[in-house]
C-alpha positions in Angstrom: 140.2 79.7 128.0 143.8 80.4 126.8 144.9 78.0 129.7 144.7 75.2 127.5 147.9 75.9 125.4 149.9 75.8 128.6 152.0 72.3 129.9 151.8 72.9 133.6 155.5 74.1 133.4 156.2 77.9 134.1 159.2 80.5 133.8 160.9 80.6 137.3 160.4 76.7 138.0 163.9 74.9 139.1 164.6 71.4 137.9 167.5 69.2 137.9 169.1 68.3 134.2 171.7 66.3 132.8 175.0 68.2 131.9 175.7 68.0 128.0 179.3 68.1 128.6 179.0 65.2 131.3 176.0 63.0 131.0 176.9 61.3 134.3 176.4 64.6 136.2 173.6 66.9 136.7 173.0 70.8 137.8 170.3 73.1 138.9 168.6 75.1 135.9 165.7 77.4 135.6 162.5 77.4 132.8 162.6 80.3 130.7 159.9 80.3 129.0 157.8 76.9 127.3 156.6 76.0 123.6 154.4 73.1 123.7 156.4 70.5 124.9 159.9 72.8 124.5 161.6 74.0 127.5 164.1 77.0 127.5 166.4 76.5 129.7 169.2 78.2 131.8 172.0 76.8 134.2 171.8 78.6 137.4 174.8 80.9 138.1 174.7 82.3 134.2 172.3 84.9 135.7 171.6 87.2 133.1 173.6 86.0 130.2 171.4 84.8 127.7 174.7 83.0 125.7 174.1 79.3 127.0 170.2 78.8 127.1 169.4 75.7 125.6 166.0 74.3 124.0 165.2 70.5 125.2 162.0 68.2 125.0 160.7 67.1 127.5 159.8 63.5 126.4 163.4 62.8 125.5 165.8 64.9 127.8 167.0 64.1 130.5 164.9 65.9 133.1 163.8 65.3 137.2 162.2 67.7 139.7 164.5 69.2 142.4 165.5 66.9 144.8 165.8 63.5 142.4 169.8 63.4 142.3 170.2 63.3 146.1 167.2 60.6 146.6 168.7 58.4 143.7 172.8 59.2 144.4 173.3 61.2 141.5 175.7 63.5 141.1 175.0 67.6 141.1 178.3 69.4 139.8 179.0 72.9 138.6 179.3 73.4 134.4 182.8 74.4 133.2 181.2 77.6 131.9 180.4 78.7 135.6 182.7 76.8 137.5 184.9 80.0 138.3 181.6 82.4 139.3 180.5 79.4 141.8 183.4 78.7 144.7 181.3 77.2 147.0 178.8 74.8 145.1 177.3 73.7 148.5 176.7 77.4 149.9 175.4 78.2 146.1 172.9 75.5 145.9 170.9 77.0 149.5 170.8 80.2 148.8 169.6 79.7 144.9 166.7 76.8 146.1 165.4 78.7 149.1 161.9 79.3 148.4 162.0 78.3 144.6 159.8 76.1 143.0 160.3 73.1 141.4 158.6 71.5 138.2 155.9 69.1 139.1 157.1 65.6 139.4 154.1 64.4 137.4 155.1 65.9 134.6 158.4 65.1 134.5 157.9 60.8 135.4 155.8 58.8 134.6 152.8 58.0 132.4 152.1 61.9 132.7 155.4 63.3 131.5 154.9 65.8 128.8 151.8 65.6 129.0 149.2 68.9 128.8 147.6 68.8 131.9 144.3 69.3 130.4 144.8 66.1 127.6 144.6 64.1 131.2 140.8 64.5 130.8 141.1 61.5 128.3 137.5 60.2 126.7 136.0 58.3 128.9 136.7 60.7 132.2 134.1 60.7 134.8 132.8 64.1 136.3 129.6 65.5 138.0 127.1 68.1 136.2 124.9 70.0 138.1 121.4 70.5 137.0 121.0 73.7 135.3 117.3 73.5 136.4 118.2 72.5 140.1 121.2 73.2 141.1 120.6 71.1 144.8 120.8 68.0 141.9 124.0 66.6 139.7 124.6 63.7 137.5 127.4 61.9 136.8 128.3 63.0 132.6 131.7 61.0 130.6 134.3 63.2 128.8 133.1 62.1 125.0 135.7 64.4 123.3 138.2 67.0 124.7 139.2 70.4 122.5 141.6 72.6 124.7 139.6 71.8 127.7 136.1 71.8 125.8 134.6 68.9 127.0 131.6 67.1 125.2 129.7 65.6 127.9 127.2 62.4 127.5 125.2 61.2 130.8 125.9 58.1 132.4 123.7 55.9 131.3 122.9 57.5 127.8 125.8 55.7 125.7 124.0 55.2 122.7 122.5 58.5 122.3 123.9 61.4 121.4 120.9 63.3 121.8 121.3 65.1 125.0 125.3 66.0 124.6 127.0 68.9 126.1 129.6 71.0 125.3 131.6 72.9 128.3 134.6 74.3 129.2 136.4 72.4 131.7 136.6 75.3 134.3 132.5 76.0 133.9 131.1 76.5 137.4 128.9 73.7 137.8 131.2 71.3 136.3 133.0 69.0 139.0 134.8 65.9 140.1 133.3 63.0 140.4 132.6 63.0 144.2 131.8 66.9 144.4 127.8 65.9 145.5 128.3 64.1 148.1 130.9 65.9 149.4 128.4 68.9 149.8 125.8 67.6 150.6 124.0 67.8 146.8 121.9 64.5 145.6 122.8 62.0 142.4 119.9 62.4 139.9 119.5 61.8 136.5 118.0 65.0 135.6 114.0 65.3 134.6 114.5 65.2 130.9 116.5 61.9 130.8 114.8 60.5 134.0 111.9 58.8 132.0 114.3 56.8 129.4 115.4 54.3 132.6 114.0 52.8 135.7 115.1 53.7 138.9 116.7 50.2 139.4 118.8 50.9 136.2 119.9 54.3 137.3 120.8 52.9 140.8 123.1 50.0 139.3 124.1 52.8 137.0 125.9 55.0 139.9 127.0 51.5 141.5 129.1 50.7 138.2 130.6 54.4 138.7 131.3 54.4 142.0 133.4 51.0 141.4 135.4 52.6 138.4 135.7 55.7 139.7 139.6 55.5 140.2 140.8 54.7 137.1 138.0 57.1 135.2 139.0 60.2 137.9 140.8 63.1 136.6 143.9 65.0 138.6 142.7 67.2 141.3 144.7 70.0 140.7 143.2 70.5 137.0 140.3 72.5 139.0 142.8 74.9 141.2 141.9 78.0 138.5 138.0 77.3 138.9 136.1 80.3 140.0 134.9 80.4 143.6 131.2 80.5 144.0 130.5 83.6 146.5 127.3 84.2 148.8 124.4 86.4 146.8 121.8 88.6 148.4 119.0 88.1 145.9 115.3 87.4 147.5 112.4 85.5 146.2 110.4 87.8 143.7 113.0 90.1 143.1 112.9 91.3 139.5 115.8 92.2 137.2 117.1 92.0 133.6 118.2 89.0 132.3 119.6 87.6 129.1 118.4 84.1 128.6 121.4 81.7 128.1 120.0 79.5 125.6 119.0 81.9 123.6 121.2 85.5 124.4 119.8 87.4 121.4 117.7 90.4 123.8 117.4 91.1 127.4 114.4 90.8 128.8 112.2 91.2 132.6 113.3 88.3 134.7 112.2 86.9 138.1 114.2 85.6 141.3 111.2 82.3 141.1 113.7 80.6 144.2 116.5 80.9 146.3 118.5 77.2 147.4 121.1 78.4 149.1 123.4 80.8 149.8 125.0 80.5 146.6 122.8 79.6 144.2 118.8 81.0 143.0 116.6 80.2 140.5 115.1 83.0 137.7 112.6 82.9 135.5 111.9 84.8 132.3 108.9 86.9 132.8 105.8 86.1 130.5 102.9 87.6 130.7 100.3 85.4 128.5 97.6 83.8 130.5 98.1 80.5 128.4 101.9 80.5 128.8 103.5 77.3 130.5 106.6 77.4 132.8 109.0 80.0 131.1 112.1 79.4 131.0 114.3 78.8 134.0 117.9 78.1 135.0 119.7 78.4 138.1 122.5 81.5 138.7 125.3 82.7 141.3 126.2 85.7 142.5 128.8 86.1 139.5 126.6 84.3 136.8 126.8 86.4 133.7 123.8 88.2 131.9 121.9 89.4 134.9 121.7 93.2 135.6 119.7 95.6 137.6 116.4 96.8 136.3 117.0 99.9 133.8 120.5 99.1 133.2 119.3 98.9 129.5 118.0 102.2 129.8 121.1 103.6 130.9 123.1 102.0 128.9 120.9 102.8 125.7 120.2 99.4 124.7 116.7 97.8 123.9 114.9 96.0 126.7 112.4 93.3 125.2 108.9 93.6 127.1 107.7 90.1 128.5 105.1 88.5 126.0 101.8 89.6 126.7 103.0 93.1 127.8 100.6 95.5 126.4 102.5 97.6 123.9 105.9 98.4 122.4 107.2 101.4 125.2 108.2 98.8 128.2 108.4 101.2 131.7 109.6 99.6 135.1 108.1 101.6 137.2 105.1 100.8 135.8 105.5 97.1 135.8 107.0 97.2 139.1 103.4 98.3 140.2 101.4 96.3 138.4 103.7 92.8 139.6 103.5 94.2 143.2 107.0 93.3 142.8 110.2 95.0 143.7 113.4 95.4 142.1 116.7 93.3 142.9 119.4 96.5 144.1 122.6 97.2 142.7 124.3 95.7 145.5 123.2 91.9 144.7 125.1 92.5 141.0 128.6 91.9 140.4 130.4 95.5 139.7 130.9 95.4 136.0 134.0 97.2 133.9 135.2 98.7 130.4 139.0 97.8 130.8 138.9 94.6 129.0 140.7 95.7 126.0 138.1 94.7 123.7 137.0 97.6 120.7 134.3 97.4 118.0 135.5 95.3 115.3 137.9 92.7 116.7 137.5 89.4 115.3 137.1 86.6 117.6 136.3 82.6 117.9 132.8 82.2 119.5 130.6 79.1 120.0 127.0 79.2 118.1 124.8 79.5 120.9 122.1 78.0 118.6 124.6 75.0 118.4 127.2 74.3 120.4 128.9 72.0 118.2 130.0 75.2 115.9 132.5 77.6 117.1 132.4 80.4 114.0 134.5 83.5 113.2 133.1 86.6 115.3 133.3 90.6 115.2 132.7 92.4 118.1 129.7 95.3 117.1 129.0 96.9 120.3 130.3 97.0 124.0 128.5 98.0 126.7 131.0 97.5 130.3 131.9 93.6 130.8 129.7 92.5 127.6 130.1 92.2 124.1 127.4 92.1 120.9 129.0 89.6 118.8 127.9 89.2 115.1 128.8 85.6 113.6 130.0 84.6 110.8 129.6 81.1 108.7 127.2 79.7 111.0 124.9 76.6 109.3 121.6 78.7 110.2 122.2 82.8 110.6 121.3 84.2 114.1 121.3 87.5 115.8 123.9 89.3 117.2 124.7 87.4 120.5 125.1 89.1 123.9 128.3 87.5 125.8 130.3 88.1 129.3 134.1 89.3 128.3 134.6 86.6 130.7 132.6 83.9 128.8 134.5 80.4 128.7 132.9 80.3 125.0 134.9 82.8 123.1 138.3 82.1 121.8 141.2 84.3 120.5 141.9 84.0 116.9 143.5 81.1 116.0 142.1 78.6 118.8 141.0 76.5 116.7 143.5 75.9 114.7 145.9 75.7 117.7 143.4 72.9 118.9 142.4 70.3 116.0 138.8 72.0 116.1 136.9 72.4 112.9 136.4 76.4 112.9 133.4 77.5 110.3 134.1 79.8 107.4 132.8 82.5 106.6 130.4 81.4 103.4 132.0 82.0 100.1 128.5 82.3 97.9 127.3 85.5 98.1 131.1 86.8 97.9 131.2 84.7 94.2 128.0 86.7 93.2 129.5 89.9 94.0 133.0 89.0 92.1 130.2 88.3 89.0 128.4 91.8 88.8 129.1 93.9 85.9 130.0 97.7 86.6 129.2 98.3 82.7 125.7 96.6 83.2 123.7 97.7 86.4 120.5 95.9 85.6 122.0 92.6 85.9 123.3 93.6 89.1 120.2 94.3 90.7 119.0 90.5 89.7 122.1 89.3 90.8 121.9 90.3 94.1 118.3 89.7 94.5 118.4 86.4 93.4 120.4 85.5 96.5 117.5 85.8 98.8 115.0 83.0 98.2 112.3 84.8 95.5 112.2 88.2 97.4 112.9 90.2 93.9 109.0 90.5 93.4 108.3 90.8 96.5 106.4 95.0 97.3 107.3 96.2 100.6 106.5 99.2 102.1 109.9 101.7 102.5 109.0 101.3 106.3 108.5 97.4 106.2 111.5 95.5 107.9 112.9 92.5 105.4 113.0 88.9 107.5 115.2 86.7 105.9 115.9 83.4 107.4 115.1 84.4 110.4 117.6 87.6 109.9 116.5 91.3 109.6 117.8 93.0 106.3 117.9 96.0 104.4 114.5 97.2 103.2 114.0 98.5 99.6 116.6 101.5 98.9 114.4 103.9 96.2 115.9 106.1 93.7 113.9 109.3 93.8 114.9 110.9 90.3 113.3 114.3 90.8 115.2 115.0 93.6 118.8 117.6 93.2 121.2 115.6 92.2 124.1 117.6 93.0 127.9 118.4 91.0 129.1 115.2 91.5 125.9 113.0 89.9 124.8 113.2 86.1 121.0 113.6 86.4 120.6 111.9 83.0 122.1 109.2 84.1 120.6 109.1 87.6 116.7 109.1 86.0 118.3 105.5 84.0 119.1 103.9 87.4 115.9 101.8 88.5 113.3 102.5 90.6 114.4 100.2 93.6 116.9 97.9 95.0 116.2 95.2 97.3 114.9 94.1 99.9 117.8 92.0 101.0 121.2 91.9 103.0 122.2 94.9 104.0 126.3 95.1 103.0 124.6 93.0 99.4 122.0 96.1 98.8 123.7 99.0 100.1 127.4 98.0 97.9 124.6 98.1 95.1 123.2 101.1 95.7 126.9 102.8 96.0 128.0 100.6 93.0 125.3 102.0 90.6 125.9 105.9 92.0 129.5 105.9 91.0 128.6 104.7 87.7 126.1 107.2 87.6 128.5 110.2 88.1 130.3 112.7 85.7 133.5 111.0 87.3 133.6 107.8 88.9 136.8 108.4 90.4 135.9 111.3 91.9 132.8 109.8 93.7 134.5 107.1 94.8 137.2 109.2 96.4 134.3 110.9 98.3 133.0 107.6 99.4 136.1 106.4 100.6 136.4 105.4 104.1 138.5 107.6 106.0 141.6 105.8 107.4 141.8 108.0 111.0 137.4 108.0 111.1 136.0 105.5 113.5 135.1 102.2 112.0 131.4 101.2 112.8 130.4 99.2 109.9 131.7 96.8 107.2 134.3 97.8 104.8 133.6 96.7 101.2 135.7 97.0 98.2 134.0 99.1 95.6 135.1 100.1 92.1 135.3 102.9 89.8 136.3 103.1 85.6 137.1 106.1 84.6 139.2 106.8 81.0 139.9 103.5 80.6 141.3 103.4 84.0 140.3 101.2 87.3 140.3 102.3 90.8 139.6 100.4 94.1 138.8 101.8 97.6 137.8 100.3 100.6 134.5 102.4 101.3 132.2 101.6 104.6 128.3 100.0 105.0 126.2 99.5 107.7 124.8 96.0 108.2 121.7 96.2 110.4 118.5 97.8 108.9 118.4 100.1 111.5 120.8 102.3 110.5 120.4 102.0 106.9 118.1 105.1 106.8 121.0 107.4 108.3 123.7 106.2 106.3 121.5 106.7 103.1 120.8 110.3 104.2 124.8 110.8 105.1 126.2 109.5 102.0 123.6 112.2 99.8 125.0 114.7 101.7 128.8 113.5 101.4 127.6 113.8 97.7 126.2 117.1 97.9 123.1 116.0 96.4 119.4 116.1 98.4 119.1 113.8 101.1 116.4 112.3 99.9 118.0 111.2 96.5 117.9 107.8 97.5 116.8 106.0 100.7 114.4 103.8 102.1 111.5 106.6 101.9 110.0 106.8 98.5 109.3 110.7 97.6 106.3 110.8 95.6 105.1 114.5 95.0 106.9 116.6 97.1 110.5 116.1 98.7 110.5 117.1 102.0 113.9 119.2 101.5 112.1 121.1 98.8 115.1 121.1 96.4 112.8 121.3 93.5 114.0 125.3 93.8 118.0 123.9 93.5 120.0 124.8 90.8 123.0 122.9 89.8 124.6 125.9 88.0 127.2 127.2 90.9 128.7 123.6 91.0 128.1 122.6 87.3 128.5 125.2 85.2 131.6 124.1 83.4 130.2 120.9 83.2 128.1 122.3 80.6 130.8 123.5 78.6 132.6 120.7 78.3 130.4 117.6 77.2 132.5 117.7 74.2 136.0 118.3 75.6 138.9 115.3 76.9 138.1 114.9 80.6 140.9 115.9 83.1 142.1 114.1 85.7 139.4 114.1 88.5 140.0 116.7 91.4 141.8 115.5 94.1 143.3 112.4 91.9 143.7 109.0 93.1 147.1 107.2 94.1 147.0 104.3 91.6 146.5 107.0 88.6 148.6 106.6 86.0 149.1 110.4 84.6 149.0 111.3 81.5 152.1 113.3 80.1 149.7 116.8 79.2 149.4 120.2 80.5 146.1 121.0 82.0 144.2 123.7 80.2 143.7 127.6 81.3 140.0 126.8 81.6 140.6 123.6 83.7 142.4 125.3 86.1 139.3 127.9 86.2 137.2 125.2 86.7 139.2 123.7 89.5 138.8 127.3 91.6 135.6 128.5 90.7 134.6 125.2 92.3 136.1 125.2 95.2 135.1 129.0 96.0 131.9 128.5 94.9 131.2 125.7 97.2 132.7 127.5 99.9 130.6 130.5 99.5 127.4 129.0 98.8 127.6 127.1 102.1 127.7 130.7 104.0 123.9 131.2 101.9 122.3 127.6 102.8 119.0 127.8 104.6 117.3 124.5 104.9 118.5 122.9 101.9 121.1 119.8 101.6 124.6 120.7 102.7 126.6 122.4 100.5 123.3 123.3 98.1 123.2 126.9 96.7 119.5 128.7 96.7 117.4 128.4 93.5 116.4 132.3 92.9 119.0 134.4 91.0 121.4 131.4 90.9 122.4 131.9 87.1 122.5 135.7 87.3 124.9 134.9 90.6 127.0 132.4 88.7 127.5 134.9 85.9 128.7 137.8 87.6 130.8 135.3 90.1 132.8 133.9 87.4 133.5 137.1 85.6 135.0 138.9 88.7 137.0 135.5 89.5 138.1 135.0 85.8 139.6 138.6 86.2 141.4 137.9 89.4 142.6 134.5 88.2 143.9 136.1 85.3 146.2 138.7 87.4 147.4 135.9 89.7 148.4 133.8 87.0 150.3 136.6 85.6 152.0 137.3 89.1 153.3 133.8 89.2 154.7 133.5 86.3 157.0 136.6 86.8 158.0 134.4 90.0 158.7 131.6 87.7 161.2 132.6 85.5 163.6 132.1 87.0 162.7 128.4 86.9 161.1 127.8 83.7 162.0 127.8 80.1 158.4 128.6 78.5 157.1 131.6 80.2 153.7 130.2 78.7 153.1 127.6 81.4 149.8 126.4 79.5 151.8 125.4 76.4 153.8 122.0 76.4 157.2 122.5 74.7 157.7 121.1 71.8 160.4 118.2 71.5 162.7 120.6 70.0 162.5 123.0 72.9 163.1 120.0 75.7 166.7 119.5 73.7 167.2 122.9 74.2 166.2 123.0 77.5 168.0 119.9 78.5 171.3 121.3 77.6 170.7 124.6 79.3 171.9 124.8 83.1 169.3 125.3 86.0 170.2 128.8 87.7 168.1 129.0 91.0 167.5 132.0 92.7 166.5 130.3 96.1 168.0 127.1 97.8 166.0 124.0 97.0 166.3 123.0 101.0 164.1 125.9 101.9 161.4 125.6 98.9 157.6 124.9 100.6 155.4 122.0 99.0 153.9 125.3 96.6 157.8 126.0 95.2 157.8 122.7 94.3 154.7 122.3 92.3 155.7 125.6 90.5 158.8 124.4 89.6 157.5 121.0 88.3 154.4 123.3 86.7 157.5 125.1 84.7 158.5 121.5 83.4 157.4 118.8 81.0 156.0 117.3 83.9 153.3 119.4 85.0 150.8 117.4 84.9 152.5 115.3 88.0 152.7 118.5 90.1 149.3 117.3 91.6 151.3 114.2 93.3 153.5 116.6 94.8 150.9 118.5 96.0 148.5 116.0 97.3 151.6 114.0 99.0 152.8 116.9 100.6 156.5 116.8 98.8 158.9 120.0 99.8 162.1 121.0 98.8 163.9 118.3 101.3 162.1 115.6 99.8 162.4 116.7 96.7 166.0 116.3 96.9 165.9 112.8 98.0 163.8 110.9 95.8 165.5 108.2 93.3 164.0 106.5 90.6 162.9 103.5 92.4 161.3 106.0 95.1 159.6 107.8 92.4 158.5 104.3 90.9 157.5 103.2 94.0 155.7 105.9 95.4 154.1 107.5 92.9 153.2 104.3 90.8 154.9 105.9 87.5 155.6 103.9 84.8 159.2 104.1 83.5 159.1 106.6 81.2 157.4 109.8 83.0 159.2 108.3 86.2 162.3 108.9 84.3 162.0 112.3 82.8 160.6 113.5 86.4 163.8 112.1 87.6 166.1 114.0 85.0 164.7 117.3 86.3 165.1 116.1 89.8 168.5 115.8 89.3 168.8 119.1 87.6 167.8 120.2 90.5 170.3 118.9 92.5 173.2 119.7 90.6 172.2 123.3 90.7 172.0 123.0 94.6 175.4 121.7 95.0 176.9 124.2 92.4 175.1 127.3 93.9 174.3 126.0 97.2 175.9 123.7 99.2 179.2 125.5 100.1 
């Protein structure tokens, strides 16, 4: 479909063009490349040298085809910038035209010059349809409106109604120049559905009228010289297959061979099975039509095959239906041979035309890929509809910026239920549960069963998401808080219900950063869902991060039951099943104490920074306490060593029996061992530090003091490991940053580079604690070139 944004000129072409130097002379040049109706250009006999190509237009230069200066007695001469590299102009000229190929003289002269080939099909251009439901028929159809080479096509003989319009590419098999039918033998007919609106004399004096203003309403041949080649098929009568129905290519379904013309085109029909059915619906195919496939292609593929109405039950089996049709299956070798090496991935956005109505080409992300097709998920669209099923060959998808490129009004995405997102309130979760509901016509009061599927508009959705308060709510999760959230969310959109189910979790934690850093969508995972921006508060601080949803009710369940366990918590804490007595994980016998027993002991107590920390975190300019360190290790090791002890119970969840006597003893023996480690390390930091009590910030009188003392080092900074570093920042005013250093991995040679404006800008430090890092930084250095650096 990209064709359209090329002029019919092409690197490599030769044409003959008027000398700058000497407008009364012309030489031989060559097309570079093209820009719309730009031509690079290059004399022939610079060869490589790039240093005189020259842009022209082609409606004003002064351009011809090869071969115009000798028929009108023009005069071809050499440029001064070549004239030494060409002696023998004559001998030159053979050897450079032999075989080349010249620009087309129709779009050089004429009413055609500069002209996109494909703007030729003017409205009003004449060409022949072929009937989609007999393909041994065509009608004549006038060009109403041309967009890149997507034609909107009215019948002859239906100029005052719009009503039975089409929209094709220009290159569409069964699209064709006006004399196609009778060149092949095909009849004129005004197809069945339109038939009735004229007499027969009236459609006979309509083709007479065509056939005498078929000149000046024809369109170049050679527009059709890319059009695909219809080959022979093998299919038979009664063959049966799987088919994705082209006005509708939401599911694939049984389908029938109903007739065979010729050998290049059959008839199918989608199988129904109810006794009061009329025809089902039929078009005509070729061997390379796309959405046909050989019976259990969906099975092998893993995709849902959609019984035939009337089929008795849900669990659709071929060889079953095979035997009760008396019918026989179309072989692999009537099918095109299909491929993966497209390029296309999950999650590329695309331009697509809205099956539902072709006027609409929306914004599209590719879901799923299965060999040549893609699932396509629109976006914008007047009414929603399914995820459509399309060839990677499929003359009605666009690249990104098609559109635009061609005057075509390309629908947005719709803006209203992003402006009732932007007005939820993080300190006020009840109003974002009406919020959100309220977007989905009434559905707030509406009692579904967990296992109930949610239709709106025509759309499946999320199902209610239930907060199931008795269940283990893990270290990260304050259980007080969690038996406040409601007992529900939803029904509705899933991305809408499932951001509000996060939303009110992270507000439900002891820290919100630190849940939303567990949330946070991994940058090197695979992407399978829809990124959403969530948020976090935490000591009058804000943090962002982009954190992955699902959007098909399908796969809600799992991702409910994979974030609990990203949280640590039961997987059952929330989710579309509703635990009434019992949970099924039994964590009724779960004890938070091996994860939260400092939690406990410090209701009362500042809040540290959250484990892990967060980029955007402004630090602030303390020491962390003995006990927070503690804290930091016990849970670590206790999470480590309780996983070892799990037996059916949610990842990472200790047993219930003995847990506080456990927790106890633990902590005792690791206090005692934390105690001598900390004691090694600071005999390694003396060296370094000017308080031997790490856990004590110096007073302003001792930074003076310190300050004015010089930095003896008893190893070379270039050879210090990401850990040397943080223990000499721990041994500093600036402690509390160490945990950047850590986290961005920051050794003794980076160390040694960083500036102010690299601190400022990487470690997003306000100006004062950027500074004073900066001071010891350079300390630092100065004591590497003094002891060092010689």
């Amino acid at each position: 479909v990209d064709t359209s944004l090329q002029n019919g000129f092409a690197p490599g072409m030769k044409l003959e063009v008027a000398v700058k130097s000497d407008q009364n002379t012309y030489w031989v040049a060559t097309i570079i490349t093209t820009c719309g109706q730009l031509l690079l250009l290059r004399y022939d006999g610079y060869g490589e040298d790039r240093k005189a190509d020259f842009w022209c237009d082609i409606l004003t230069a002064d351009l011809h085809p090869i071969g115009w200066c000798e028929q009108n007695k023009k005069i071809l001469k050499v440029p001064e910038g070549i004239k030494d590299k060409i002696p023998d102009q004559e001998e030159f000229l053979q050897r450079v035209l032999k075989g080349a190929c010249s620009a087309p003289a129709n779009l050089l002269e004429g009413l055609h010059r500069g002209k996109n080939p494909l703007d030729l099909i003017a409205p009003g251009s004449r060409l022949e349809l072929q009937n989609i439901r007999d393909s041994l028929e065509a009608w004549i159809v006038s060009v109403v409106e041309n967009v890149g080479g997507r034609l909107k096509l009215r019948y002859e003989g239906l100029e005052d109604s719009d009503k039975f319009d089409q929209w094709l590419f220009y290159l569409d098999p069964f699209l064709h120049q006006v004399g196609w039918a009778a060149q092949h033998g095909y009849s004129l007919q005004p197809p069945l559905a339109i038939r009735s609106l004229r007499s027969e004399a009236d459609w006979q004096e309509i083709l007479k009228k065509v056939k005498e203003e078929e000149e000046e309403s024809s369109v170049p041949t050679d527009l059709f010289k890319d059009k695909p080649v219809i080959g022979v098929h093998s299919f038979s009568e009664g063959m049966k297959l799987e088919a994705v129905d082209p006005m509708a290519p939401f599911v694939i379904c049984p389908a029938t061979v109903l007739k065979v013309y010729n050998d290049n085109y059959f008839m199918i029909e989608m199988d129904d099975l109810r006794a009061e059915r009329a025809a089902g619906q039929r078009y005509v195919c070729h061997v390379n039509s796309a959405g046909i496939f050989p019976a259990q292609w969906s099975l092998k593929n893993g995709l849902h095959l959609s019984p035939p109405p009337g089929y008795p039950g849900q669990d659709f089996d071929w060889a079953d239906y095979l035997k009760q049709c008396g019918a026989e299956a179309a072989p692999q070798s009537c099918f095109p041979s299909l491929t993966s090496d497209h390029g296309f991935k999950e999650n590329m956005k695309l331009e697509a035309v809205n099956p539902v109505d072709p006027e609409e080409v929306c914004i599209a992300t590719v879901t799923k890929l299965k060999d040549s097709y893609l699932w396509l998920q629109l976006e914008g669209s007047k009414k929603p509809v399914p995820e459509c099923i399309v060839s990677v060959e499929s003359m009605n998808i666009f690249p990104v910026g098609w559109c635009e490129t061609n005057g075509y009004q390309l629908r947005p995405p719709r803006k209203a239920i992003v402006n009732k997102q932007k007005k939820i309130a993080v300190v006020q979760p009840e109003k974002q549960i009406l919020s959100s509901r309220t977007v989905h016509d009434g559905l707030k009061n509406q009692e579904l069963n967990s296992s109930d599927s949610v239709v709106i508009n025509g759309k499946y959705c999320c199902p209610k998401i239930y907060f199931n308060h008795r269940c283990f709510s893990g270290p990260y999760l304050n259980k007080g808080r969690i038996a406040e959230l409601p007992q529900s969310v939803g029904p509705g959109n899933c991305v809408l219900v499932l951001k509000e189910v996060l939303t009110l979790l992270i507000n439900a934690a002891y820290k919100p950063s630190r849940v939303l850093r567990e949330l946070q969508l991994d940058e090197e995972a695979a992407w399978h869902g829809h990124g959403e921006t969530l948020k976090a508060k935490y000591k009058g601080k804000s943090y962002r991060a982009t954190v992955e949803v699902v959007r098909t009710a399908d796969r809600v369940a799992d991702f409910c039951r994979k974030t609990c366990i990203k949280l640590e918590c039961c997987p059952n804490l929330f989710g579309p099943q509703m635990v009434l007595d019992k949970c099924s994980e039994n964590c009724s016998v779960l004890t938070k104490t091996k994860y939260t027993h400092y939690y406990g002991k410090r209701k009362n107590k500042r809040i540290g920074r959250p484990p892990g920390g967060h980029s955007n975190l402004e630090v602030a300019m303390k020491k962390p306490s003995k006990r927070r360190k503690r804290r930091k290790h016990f849970f670590v090791h206790k999470k480590k060593r309780s996983s070892a002890s799990v037996d059916n119970t949610p990842a990472g969840s200790p047993q219930g029996s003995g847990a506080e006597e456990e927790d106890d003893q633990d902590e005792s023996e690791l206090s005692h061992s934390l105690a001598q480690d900390r004691d090694k390390r600071k005999r390694k930091l003396r060296t370094f530090s000017f308080s031997d009590d790490e856990n004590k910030p110096p007073s302003p009188k001792d930074i003076k003091m310190e300050v004015a003392e010089k930095l003896q080092l008893d190893s070379n900074p270039l050879e210090w490991s990401v850990a040397d570093v943080v223990r000499f920042l721990k041994s500093t005013d600036c402690a509390p940053l160490a945990r950047i250093f850590l986290d961005q991995e920051i050794d003794g040679q980076a160390l040694l580079l960083l500036t102010l404006p690299t601190v400022q800008e990487c470690m997003d430090l306000k100006l004062g604690p950027a500074i004073k890092l900066c001071h010891h930084i350079e300390r630092v250095k100065l004591a590497f070139y003094q002891q060092f650096a010689n």
